[in-house]
N, C-alpha and C positions, 0 to 999 in steps of 0.2 A: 439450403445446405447448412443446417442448422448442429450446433457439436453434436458429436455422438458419443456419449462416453466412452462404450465400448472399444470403437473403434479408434478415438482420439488419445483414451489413456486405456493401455492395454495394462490388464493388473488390478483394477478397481474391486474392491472386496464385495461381496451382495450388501452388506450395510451400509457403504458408502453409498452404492446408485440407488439404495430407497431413501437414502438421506439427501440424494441429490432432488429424491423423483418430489419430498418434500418441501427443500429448499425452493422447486421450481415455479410447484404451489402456492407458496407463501410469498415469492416475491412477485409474481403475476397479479397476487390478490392487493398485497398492502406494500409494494415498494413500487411498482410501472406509474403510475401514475400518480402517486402521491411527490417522487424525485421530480418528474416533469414539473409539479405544480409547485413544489419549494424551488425548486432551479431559478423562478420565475418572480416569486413570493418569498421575502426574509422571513416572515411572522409564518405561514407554512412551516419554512425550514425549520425554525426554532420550535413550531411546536408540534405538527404532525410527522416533521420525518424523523424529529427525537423519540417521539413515540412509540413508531416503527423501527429505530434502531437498537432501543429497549425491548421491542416484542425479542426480537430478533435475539439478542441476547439473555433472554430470558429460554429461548426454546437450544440454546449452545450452541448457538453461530461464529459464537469470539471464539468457541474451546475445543475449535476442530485438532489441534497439535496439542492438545492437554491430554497425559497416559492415564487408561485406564485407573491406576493404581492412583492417580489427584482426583479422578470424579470427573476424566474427561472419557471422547468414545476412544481414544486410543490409536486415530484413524493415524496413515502414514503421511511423510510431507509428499508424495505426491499425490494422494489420494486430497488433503487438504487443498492443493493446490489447484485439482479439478474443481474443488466445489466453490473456491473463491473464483474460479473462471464464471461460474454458472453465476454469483451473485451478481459481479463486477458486469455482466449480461444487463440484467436492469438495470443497473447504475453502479458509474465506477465510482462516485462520493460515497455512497455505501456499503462500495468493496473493499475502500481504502480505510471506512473508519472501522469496518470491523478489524479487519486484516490485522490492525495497526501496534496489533498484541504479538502477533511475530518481531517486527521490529522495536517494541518496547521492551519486551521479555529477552528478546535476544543476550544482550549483554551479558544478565545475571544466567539464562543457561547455559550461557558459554562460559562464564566465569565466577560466577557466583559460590558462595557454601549451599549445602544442605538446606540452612535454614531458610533462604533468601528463596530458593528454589522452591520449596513447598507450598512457600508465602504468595509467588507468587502464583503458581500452581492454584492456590486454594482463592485468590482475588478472581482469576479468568474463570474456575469453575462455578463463581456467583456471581457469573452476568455482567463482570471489571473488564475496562477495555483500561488500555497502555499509554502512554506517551512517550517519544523518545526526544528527549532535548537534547541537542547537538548545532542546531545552525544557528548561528548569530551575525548581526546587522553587517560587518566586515569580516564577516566568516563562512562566505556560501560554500563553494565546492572545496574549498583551501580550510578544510576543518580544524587544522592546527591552528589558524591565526582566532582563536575564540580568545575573548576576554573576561571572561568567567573565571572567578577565585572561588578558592575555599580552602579554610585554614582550619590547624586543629586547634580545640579550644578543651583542655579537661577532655572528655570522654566524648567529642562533641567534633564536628565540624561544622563553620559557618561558611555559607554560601552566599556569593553577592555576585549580580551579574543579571544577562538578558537573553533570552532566545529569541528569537524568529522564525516565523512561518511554521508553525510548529502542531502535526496534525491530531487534533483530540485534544488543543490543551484545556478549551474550557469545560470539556466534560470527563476527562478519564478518571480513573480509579487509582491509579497509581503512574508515576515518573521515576525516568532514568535520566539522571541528570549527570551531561558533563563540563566537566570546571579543573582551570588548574591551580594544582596544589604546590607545584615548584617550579616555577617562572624558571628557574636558572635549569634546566633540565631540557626548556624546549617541551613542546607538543610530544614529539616522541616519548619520553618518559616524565612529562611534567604532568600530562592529562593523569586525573581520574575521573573513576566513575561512582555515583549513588542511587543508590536505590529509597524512593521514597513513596512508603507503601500505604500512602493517605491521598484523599480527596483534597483537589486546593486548598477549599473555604476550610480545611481543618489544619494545616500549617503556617501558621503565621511570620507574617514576611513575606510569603508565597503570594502572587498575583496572576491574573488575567491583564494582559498591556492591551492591546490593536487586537481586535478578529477582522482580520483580512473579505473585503469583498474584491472575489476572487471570479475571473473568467470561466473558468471551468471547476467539476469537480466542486459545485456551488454546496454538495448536501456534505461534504465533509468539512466539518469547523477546522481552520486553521487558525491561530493566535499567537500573541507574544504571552511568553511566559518570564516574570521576572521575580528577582530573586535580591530579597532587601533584609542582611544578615538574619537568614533564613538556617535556623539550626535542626541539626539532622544529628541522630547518634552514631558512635561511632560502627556500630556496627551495620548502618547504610553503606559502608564503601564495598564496592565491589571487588572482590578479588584483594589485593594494595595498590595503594598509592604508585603511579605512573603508568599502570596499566590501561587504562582508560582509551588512549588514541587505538588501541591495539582492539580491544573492545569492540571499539565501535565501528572500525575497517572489517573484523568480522562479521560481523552484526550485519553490517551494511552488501557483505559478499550473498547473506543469505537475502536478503528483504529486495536485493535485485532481483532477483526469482518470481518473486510475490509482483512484483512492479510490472514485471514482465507480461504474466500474465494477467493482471488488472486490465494492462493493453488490449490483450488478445481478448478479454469480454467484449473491449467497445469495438475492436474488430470484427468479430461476429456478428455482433449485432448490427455493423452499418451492412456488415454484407446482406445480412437477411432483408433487412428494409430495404436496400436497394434492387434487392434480387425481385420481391414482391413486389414492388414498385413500377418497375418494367416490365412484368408479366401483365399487368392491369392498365400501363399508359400507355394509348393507342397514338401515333403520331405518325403520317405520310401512308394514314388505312392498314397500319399493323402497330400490335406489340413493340414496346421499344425494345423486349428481349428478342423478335427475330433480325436486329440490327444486330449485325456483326462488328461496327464498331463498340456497342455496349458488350456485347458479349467478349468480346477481349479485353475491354477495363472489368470484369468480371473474372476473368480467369486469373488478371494478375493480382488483383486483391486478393484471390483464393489463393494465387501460390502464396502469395508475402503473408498470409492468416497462417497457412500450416509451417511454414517457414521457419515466424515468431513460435508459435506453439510448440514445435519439434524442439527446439533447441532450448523453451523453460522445461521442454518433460528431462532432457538428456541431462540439462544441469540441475536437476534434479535426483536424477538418479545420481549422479556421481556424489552429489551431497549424501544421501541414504546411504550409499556405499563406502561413506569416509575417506573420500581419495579427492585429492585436489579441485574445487571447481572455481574458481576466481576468474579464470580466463573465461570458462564457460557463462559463466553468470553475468558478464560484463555485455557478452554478445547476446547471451539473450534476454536481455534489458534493450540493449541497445537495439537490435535487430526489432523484437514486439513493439518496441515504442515508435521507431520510425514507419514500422507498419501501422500502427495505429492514424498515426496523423497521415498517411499517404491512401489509409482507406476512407477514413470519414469525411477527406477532401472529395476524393473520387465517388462516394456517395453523393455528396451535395452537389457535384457535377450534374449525375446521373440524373437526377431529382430537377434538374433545372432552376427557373424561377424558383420553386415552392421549396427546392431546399434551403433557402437563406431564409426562408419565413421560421418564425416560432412555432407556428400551428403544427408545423411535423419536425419529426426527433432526429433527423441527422443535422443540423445544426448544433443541436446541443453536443451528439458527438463527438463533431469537428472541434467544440470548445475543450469538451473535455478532454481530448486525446493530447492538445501539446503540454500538458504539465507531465506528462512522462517521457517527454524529451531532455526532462529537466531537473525533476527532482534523483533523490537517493542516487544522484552524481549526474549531472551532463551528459547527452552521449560523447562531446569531446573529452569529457575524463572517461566515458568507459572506452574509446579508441585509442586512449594513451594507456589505459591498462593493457587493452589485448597488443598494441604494437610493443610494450615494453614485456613482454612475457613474451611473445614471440623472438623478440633479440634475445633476449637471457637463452 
């Protein structure tokens, strides 16, 4: 039961499904098993599935959302959003580090001038992946308690402070860093935001802290990014001063989207492997697919897969259409993600003994699908978003 695009995203331009029939190619050949083997192996990680994430970005996998008119294909977000499904398919470390230029980029094209926008336009259409700094040590889901400064200085803002858990930071091309600029403002109007359109090792002050050895989601580098009167000009800030909290709660409405569906890859994908799996494993002289009890852990995975998928295409569409989607996005974050972890469980079921081993891939699954319970908000903060949008 493998996606169909046709059928799963209705609307897909003829460019896009040979961009997909591409993408399907390329990650078969140089991502299936290369993710497996760094998942397993740091020294892999670090060096052949950087490799592969450079092809990757070299053939414009980062610059699916880049118009035409920057030197990108121009494709729509949901058309993009199919084809981060199909990566996130071989591996969601790979779907999250491409991806991660939605959520980098976010802020400045929501807020950003002209120039910022172009820049960074023109960073994604040469092969630049994004970072988005926002989480720090006493700052997970409760975004405002960050302790990140930055003060003006002459024509200049200096930056002091720390992130965490922070995806791409020792390899991106560019950072959006936020810090506040007026303690006595509060979060709400004290955050800003910067845009900082250099490689670390070229701003000084700028660091790499901790790269996180992480459960899941092993091929996307997370790290602390730290910030030691780290100066920026003034024309890095985003939008002005106090804008920043507001930024990045947008930002964050859209890159639930993206999260959502990264889910619904590793969905697909346990379903298939579990689908194949009991067509082939004979146990009591049949199929474990002519068991009726498989075949109804089967059907519910499939509903809970089109479930999650239905609801990142709708909150999609409402995004493409400029009409409210916060609520929607919340659920289908929250909805794909708990599908996620409730399929690749029910795979390693299915699987038996042999799916807790390494030697087959729903394990790593399993690993990978709980940090989407968790990251770009909780699902308990997206049930206190949709329960408090419901009251209003």
């Amino acid at each position: 039961m493998a996606m169909d695009p046709k059928k799963d995203y209705q609307g897909l331009s003829d460019e896009c499904l040979k961009v997909m029939s591409e993408v399907e190619a390329f990650c078969e050949k140089e991502v299936k098993q290369t993710a497996i083997d760094a998942d397993a192996n740091p020294e892999v990680q670090d060096k052949k599935m950087m490799e592969v994430i450079a092809k990757a970005c070299e053939l414009g996998y980062n610059a699916f959302d880049v118009p035409k008119e920057h030197g990108g294909p121009g494709f729509t977000k949901l058309e993009s959003v199919a084809l981060l499904e199909k990566m996130s398919y071989y591996d969601a470390g790979f779907g999250i580090t491409i991806s991660a230029n939605g959520l980098a980029a976010g802020p400045v094209l929501i807020g950003g001038n002209d120039a910022q926008k172009a820049r960074i336009y023109e960073i994604i259409a040469h092969g630049g992946i994004g970072s988005f700094c926002l989480t720090e040590p006493a700052a997970g889901c409760d975004a405002s308690a960050g302790q990140s400064v930055a003060y003006k200085d002459g024509d200049e803002y200096v930056i002091n402070g720390g992130k965490c858990f922070i995806t791409n930071g020792p390899l991106a091309s560019y950072y959006v860093v936020f810090a506040m600029t007026d303690k006595s403002k509060g979060a709400g109007k004290g955050y800003s935001a910067f845009f900082i359109d250099k490689k670390i090792d070229e701003v000084p002050g700028m660091s790499i802290g901790r790269i996180e050895n992480k459960m899941g989601i092993r091929n996307s580098q997370v790290s602390e990014v730290l910030f030691d009167n780290v100066r920026v000009p003034a024309s890095a800030l985003i939008g002005s001063e106090g804008q920043g909290f507001k930024l990045a709660m947008m930002t964050l409405d859209v890159a639930r989207i993206t999260c959502g569906i990264t889910a619904i890859g590793i969905c697909q994908r346990a379903l298939d492997e579990a689908t194949e799996y009991c067509k082939q494993r004979v146990q009591f002289g049949a199929p474990l697919s002519t068991n009726e009890v498989i075949q109804f852990k089967l059907a519910d995975m499939a509903m809970k897969l089109q479930a999650g998928r239905q609801l990142c295409i709708h909150a999609t569409d409402l995004y493409m259409q400029h009409v409210p989607f916060s609520t929607e996005a919340a659920m289908a974050k929250c909805v794909a993600s708990d599908a996620s972890a409730y399929i690749s469980s029910e795979a390693v079921q299915i699987f038996g003994g042999y799916g807790f081993m390494r030697n087959y891939p729903v394990e790593k699954l399993m690993r990978d699908s709980k940090i989407f319970q968790i990251f770009e908000g909780t699902n308990e903060i997206q049930r206190m978003v949709i329960g408090r949008n419901i009251v209003k």
